[in-house]
C-alpha positions as CSV (number, residue, x, y, z in Angstrom):
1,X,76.8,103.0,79.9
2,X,78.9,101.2,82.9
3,X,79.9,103.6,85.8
4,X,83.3,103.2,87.0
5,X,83.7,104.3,91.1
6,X,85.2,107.4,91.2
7,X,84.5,108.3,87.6
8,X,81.8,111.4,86.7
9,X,78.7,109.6,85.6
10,X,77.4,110.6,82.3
11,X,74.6,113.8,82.1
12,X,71.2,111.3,82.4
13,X,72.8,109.5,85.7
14,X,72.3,110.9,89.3
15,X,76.1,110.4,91.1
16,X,76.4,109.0,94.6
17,X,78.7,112.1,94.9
18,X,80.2,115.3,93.6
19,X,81.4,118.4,93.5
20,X,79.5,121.6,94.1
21,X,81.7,124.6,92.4
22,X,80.4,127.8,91.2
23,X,81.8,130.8,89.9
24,X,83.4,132.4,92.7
25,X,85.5,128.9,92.9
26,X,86.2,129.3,89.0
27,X,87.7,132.8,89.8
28,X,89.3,132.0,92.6
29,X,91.6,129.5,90.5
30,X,91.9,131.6,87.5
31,X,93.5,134.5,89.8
32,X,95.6,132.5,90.6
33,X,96.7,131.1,87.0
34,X,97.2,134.8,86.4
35,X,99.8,135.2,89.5
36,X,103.1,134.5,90.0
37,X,102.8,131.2,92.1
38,X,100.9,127.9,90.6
39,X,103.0,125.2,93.3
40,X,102.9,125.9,96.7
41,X,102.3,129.3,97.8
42,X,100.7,132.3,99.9
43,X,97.8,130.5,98.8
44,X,98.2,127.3,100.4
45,X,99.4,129.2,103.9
46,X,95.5,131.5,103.5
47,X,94.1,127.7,103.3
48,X,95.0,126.5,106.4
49,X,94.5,129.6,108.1
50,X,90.6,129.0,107.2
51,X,91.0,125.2,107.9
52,X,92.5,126.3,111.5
53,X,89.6,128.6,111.5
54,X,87.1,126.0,110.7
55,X,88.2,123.3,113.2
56,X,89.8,125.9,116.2
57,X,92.9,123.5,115.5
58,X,96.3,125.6,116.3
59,X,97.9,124.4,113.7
60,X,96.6,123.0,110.1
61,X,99.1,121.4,107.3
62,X,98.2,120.9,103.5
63,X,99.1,118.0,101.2
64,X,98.3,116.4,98.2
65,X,95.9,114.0,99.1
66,X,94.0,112.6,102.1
67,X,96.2,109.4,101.9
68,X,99.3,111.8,102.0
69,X,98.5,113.7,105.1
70,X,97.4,110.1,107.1
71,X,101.0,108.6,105.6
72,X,102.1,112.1,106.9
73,X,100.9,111.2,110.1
74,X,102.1,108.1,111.0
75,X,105.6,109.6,110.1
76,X,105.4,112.6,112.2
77,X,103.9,110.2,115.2
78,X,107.6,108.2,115.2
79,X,105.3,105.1,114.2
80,X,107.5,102.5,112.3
81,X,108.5,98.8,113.2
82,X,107.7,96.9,115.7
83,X,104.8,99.7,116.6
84,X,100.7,98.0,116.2
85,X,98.1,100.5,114.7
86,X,94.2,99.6,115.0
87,X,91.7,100.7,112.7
88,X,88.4,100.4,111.6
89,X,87.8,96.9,109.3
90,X,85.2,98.9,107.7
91,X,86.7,101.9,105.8
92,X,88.9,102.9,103.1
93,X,92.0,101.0,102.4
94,X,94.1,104.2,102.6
95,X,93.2,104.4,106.6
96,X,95.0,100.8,106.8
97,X,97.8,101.7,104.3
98,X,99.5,104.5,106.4
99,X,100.3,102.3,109.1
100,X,102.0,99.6,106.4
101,X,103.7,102.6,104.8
102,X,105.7,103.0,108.0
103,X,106.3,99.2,108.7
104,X,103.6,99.0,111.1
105,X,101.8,96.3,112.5
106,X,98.3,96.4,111.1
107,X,95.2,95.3,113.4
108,X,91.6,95.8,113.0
109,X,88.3,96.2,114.7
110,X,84.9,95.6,114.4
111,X,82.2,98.1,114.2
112,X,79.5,98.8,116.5
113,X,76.3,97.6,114.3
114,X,75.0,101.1,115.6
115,X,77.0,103.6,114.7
116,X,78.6,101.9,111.4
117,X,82.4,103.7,112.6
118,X,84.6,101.2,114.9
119,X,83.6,99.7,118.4
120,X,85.7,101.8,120.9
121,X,85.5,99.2,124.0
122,X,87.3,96.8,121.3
123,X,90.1,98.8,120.2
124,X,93.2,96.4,121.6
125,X,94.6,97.6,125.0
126,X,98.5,97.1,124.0
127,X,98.4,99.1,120.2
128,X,100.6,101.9,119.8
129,X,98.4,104.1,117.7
130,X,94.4,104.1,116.5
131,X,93.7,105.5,113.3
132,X,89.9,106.3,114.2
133,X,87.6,106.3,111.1
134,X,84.4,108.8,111.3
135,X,82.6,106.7,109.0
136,X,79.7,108.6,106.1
137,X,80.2,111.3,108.7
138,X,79.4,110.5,111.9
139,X,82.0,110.9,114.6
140,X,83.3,108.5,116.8
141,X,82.8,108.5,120.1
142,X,86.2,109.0,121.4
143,X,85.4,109.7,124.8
144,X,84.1,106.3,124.6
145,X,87.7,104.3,124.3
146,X,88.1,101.5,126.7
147,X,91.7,101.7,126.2
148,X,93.3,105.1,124.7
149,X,96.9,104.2,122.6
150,X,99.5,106.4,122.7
151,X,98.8,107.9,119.4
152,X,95.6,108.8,118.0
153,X,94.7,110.1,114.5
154,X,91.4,110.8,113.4
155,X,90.7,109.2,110.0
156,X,88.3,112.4,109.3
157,X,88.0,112.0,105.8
158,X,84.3,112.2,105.8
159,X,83.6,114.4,108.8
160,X,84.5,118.1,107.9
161,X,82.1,120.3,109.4
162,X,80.9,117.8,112.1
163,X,81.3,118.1,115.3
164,X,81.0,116.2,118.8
165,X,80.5,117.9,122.6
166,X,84.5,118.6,122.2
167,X,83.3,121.0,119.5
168,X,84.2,120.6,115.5
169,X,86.0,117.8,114.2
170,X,89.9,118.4,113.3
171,X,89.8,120.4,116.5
172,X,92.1,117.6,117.9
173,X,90.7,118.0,121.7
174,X,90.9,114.3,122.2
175,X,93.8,113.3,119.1
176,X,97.3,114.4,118.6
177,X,96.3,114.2,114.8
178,X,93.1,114.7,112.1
179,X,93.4,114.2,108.6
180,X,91.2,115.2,106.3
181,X,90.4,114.6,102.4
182,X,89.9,117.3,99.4
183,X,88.7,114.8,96.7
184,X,85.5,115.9,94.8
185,X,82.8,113.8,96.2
186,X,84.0,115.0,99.8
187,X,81.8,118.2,101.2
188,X,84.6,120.2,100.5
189,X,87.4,120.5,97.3
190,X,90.5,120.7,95.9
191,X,90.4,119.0,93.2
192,X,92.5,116.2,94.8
193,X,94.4,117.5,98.1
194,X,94.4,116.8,102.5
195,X,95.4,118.3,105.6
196,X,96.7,117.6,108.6
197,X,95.3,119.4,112.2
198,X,97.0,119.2,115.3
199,X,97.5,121.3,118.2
200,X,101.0,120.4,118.6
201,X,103.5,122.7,117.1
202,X,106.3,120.2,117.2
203,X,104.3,117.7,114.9
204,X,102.6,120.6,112.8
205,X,106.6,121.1,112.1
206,X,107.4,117.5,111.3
207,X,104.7,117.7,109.0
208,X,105.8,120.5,107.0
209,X,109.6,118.8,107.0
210,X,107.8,115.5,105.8
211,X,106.0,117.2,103.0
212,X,108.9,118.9,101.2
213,X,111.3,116.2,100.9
214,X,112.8,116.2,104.7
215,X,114.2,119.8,104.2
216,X,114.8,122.1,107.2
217,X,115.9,125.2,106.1
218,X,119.4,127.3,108.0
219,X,118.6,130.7,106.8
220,X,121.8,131.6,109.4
221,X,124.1,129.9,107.0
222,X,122.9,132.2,104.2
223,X,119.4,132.6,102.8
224,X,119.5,129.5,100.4
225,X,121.0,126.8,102.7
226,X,119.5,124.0,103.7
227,X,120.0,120.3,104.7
228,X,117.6,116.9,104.5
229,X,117.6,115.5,107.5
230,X,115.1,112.8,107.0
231,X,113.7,111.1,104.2
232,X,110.7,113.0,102.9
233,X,108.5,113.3,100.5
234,X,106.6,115.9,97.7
235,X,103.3,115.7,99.0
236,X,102.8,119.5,98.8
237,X,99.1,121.4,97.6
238,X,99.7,123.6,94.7
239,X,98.0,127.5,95.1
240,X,95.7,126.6,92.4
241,X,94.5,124.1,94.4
242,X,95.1,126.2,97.8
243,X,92.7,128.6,96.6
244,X,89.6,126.4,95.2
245,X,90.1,125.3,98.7
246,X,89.4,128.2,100.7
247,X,86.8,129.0,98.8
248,X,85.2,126.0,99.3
249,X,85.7,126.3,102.8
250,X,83.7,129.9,103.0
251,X,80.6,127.6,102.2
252,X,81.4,124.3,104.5
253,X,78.1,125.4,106.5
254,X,76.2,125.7,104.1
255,X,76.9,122.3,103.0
256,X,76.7,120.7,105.8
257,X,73.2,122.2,106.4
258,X,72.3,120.9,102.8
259,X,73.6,117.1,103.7
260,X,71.4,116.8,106.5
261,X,68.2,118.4,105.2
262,X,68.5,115.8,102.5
263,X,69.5,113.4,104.7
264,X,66.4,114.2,106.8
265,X,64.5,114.2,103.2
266,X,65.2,110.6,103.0
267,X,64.5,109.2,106.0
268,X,60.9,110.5,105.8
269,X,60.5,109.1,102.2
270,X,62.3,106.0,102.5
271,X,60.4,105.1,106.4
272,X,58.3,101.8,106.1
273,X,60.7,100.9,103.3
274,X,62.1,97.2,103.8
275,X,65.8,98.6,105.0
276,X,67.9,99.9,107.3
277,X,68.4,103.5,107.6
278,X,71.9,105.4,108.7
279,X,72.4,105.9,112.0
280,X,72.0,109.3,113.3
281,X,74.3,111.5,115.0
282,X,73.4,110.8,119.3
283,X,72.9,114.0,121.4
284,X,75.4,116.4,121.3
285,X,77.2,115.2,118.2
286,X,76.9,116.9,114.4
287,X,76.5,114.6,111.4
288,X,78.8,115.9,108.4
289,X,77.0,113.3,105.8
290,X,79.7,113.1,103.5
291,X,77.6,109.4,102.6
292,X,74.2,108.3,103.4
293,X,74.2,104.5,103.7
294,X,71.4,102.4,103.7
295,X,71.2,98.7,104.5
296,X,68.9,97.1,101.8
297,X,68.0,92.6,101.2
298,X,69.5,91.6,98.2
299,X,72.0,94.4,97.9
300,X,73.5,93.3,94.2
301,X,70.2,92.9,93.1
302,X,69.1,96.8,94.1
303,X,72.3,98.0,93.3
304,X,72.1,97.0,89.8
305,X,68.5,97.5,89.5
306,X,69.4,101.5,90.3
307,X,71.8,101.4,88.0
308,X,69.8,100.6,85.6
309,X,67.8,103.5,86.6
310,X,70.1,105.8,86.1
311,X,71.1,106.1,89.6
312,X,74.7,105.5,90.2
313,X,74.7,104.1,93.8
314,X,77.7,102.9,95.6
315,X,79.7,100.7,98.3
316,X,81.5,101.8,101.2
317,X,83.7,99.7,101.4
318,X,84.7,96.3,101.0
319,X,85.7,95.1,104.4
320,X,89.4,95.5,105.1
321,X,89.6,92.1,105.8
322,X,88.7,91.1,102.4
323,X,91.9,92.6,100.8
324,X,94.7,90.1,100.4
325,X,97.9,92.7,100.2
326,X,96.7,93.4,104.2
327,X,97.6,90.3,105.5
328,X,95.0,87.0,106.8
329,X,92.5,88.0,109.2
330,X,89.7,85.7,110.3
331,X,86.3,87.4,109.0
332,X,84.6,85.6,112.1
333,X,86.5,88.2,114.2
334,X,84.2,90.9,112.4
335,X,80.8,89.6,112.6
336,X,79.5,93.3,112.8
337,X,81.3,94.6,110.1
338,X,80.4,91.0,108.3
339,X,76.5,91.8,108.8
340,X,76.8,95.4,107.4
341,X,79.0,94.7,104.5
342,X,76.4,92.5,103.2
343,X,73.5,95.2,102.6
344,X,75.3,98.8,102.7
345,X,74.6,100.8,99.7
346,X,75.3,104.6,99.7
347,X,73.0,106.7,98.1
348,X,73.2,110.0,96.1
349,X,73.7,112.7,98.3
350,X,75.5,116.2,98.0
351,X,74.4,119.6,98.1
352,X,73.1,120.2,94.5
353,X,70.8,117.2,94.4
354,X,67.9,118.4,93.8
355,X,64.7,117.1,95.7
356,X,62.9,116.4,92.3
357,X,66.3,113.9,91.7
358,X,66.1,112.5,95.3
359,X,62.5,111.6,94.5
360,X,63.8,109.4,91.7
361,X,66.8,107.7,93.9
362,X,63.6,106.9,96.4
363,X,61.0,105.9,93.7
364,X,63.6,103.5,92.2
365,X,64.4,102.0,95.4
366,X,60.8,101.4,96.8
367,X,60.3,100.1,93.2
368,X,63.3,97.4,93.2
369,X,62.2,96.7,97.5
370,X,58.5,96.5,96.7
């Protein structure tokens, strides 16, 4: 049977990704199906009270999706026309799509071959905003920017529970913005759902206006008034999913420790394998392995071939560059992203895989690379 991306695989195949729910996150929704509130809630405030106690943010905002809190984002930033915002050439398209949703100038950058997430000495000196990618997991090294825009917004969809000599990740100590994704092969759920972190009190409140349809609220003219002063939008969480969230959250350690035992797991089974392994976080820095992506010869060959094994590997991603509705860009100008695209293959990891179902993802691989 043919896998689709982002579809559950059937019973007999091993996922690159999933969920991890259990009961306490079953009856943490049903309470809430047997309350008074199923759209946006108490529920959805206790949320990002943990997710502000999670990252030591000030401030944490819920949405619908991780693409809705980075469109968010780039609204409550004042980016629009006329404004340039870099990102990563190697990542999802959504990290791209914010700045276009505003009218923004789109312009990318190469990755360091190293670290897989974008090369910070070649972020473009005169760009209004970065939108900076923690790619699989691993932070970037913000510290690290040659030139620091205006704006920055961590693209931290696959880095909850990571963390850098700044401390977690979604703290915000060196972004006005982190956005983060709830989707069920992230470490942590919603179902679908995001959030935005800040330590800014002014943006935290254009975030909330932006999520509820540009309404600001004049209790003083009588408890039910209110005007829209801004074109919005409904990107609100529902309490359903609020409190599968904070739930979730109560085991983001224990997931994070999972990913990188496993992660560990593979690199001693797969060392002396013909591939590349991922890099590993430097000194100081906390890998969240949301992916673990290899680098293997003949990648449509072994992706296939694991298929055929029952092991649904995957691709993260097709260059940005490849996508027509983005605009012409020169792959030449990406030669590292170029030389990774070709072999990247992310392998099954999250925290129920079991060792005796890593041993097949590594079995099948040293089979197909033999």
């Amino acid at each position: 049977m043919p896998v689709l991306p982002g579809c559950p695989c059937p019973p007999d195949v091993i996922p690159y990704g999933r969920q991890s729910i259990d009961d306490d996150d079953v009856a943490a929704v049903v309470a809430v199906l047997r309350g008074d509130w199923l759209t946006q809630g108490p529920h959805v405030e206790t949320f990002e009270a943990a997710l502000v106690a999670a990252t030591g943010a000030r401030h944490a905002v819920a949405f619908a999706n991780g693409t809705a809190a980075l469109h968010a984002a780039a609204l409550a930033a004042g980016l629009g026309p006329g404004h340039a915002v870099a990102t990563s050439a190697l990542t999802f398209v959504a990290s791209a799509n914010c700045a276009r949703y505003v009218g923004s100038d789109l312009a990318l950058v190469d990755v360091d071959p190293d670290t897989l997430n974008l090369d910070p000495t070649r972020v473009p000196a005169g760009c209004d905003a970065l939108v900076a990618v923690h790619f699989a997991g691993l932070p970037v090294d913000l510290a690290a920017l040659a030139a620091r825009p205006p704006v920055v917004i961590e693209d931290a969809a696959h880095a909850i529970g990571a963390s850098t000599p700044d401390g977690p990740v979604g703290n915000c100590a060196r972004s006005e913005m982190c956005c983060f994704s709830f989707h069920p092969v992230k470490t942590v759920t919603t179902g679908e759902g995001g959030a935005v972190t800040t330590n800014s009190e002014v943006l935290a409140e254009r975030l909330r206006v932006v999520r509820n349809h540009g309404i600001v609220r004049h209790p003083e003219r009588g408890g039910w008034y209110y005007e829209v002063e801004s074109p919005g939008f409904n990107l609100r969480l529902t309490d359903l999913q609020a409190a599968l969230g904070t739930s979730q959250l109560s085991k983001l350690e224990r997931f994070v420790t999972r990913r990188n035992a496993l992660a560990d797991r593979y690199r001693e089974r797969l060392a002396g394998l013909p591939l590349v392994l991922p890099p590993a976080a430097p000194p100081g820095f906390r890998h969240a392995y949301h992916l673990f992506p290899v680098r293997v010869p003949d990648r449509r060959a072994v992706y296939d071939g694991l298929r055929d094994a029952g092991v649904a590997a995957q691709v993260h991603y097709v260059p940005l560059y490849r996508h027509p509705v983005l605009g012409r860009f020169d792959p030449a100008d990406f030669p590292g992203t170029g030389r990774a695209y070709e072999g990247l293959l992310s392998l099954p990891l999250y925290p129920d895989l079991t060792e005796d179902e890593q041993d097949t993802v590594v079995e099948a691989l040293a089979k197909l690379l033999g």
